[in-house]
C-alpha positions in Angstrom: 22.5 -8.0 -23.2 21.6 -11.4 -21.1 18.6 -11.1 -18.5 21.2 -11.2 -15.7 22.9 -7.7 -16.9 18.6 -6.6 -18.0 17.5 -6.8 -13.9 21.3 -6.0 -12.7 20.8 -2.6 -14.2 17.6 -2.0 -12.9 18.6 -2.7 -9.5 16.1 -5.6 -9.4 16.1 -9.5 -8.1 14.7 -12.3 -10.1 13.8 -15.6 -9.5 12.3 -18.3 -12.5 11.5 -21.5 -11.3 9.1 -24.5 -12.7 6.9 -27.1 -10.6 6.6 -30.4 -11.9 2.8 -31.0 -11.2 3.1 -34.6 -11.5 6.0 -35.1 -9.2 5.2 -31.9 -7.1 9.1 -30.8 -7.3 10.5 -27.7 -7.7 13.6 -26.2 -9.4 14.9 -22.9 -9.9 16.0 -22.1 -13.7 17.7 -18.8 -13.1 18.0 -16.2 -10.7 19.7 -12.8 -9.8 23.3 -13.3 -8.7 22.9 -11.6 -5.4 20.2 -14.4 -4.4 22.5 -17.0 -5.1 25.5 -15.5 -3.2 22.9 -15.0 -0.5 21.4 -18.6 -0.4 18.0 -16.7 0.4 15.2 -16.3 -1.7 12.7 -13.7 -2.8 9.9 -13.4 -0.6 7.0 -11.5 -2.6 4.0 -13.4 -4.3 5.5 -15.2 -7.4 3.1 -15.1 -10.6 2.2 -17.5 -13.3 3.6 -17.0 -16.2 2.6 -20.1 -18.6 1.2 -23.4 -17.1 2.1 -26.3 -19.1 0.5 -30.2 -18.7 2.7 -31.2 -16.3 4.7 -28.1 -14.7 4.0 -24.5 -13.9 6.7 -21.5 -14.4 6.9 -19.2 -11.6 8.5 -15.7 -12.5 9.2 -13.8 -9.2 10.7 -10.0 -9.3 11.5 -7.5 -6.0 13.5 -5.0 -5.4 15.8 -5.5 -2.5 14.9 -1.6 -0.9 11.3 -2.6 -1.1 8.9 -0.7 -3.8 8.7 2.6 -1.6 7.4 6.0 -3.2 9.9 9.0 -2.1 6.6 11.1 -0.9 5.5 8.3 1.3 6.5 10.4 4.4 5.4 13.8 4.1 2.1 12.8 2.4 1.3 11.0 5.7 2.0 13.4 8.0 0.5 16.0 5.4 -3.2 13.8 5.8 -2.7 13.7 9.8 -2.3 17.5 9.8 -5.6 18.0 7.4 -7.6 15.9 8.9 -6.3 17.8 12.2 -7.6 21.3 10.8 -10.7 19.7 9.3 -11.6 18.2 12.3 -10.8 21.7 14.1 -13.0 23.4 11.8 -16.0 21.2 12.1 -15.9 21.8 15.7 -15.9 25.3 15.1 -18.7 25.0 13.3 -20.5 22.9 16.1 -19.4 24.9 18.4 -20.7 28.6 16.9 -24.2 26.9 16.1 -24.9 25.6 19.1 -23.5 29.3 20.5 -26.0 30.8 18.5 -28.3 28.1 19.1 -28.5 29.2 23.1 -28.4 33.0 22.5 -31.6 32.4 20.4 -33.1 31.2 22.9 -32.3 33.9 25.6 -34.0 36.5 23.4 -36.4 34.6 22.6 -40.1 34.4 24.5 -40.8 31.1 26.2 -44.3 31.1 24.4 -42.5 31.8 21.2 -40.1 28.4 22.2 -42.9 26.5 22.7 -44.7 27.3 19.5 -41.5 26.0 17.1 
């Protein structure tokens, strides 16, 4: 099994190029077929794979959906809605101390006030 059928499989895009250093030119080895029908190219960071005296090999891999988890979109509205209730709560909280805070106070004698 070649590289091309490896990546096909996967449902991933490749790219392998190499930069001359000394001539600053760049050439693409291989790449996924749907590139090359295409004409575009992969846009995400390429890495280093070996750096040689004179040239550089770039190995560049994507997938054409984008690396997206399946959860992405209920775990974001399920941290809106917590931080919803937490928030909620801790006014609550706020709220019922600074309640009891004032009834204190009522019952309280000034003198008694003025001595805390």
């Amino acid at each position: 099994v070649g590289i091309y059928t490896r990546f096909d499989r996967a449902g991933l895009l490749f790219s392998l190029s190499r930069t001359n250093l000394v001539t600053d030119t760049a050439f693409t080895i291989a790449e996924s077929k749907a590139i090359t029908k295409s004409g575009g190219t992969l846009s995400l960071p390429s890495d280093t794979l070996t750096q040689e005296v004179n040239a550089e090999w770039f190995l560049t891999v994507g997938d054409p959906a984008g690396f997206k988890v399946d959860w992405m979109g209920w775990s974001i509205s399920l941290a809106i809605i917590g931080s919803l209730a937490f928030t909620l709560l801790v006014m609550y909280a706020l709220v019922n101390r600074k309640e009891h805070q004032l009834l204190l106070y009522r019952m309280m004698p000034k003198k008694a006030i003025a001595k805390l």
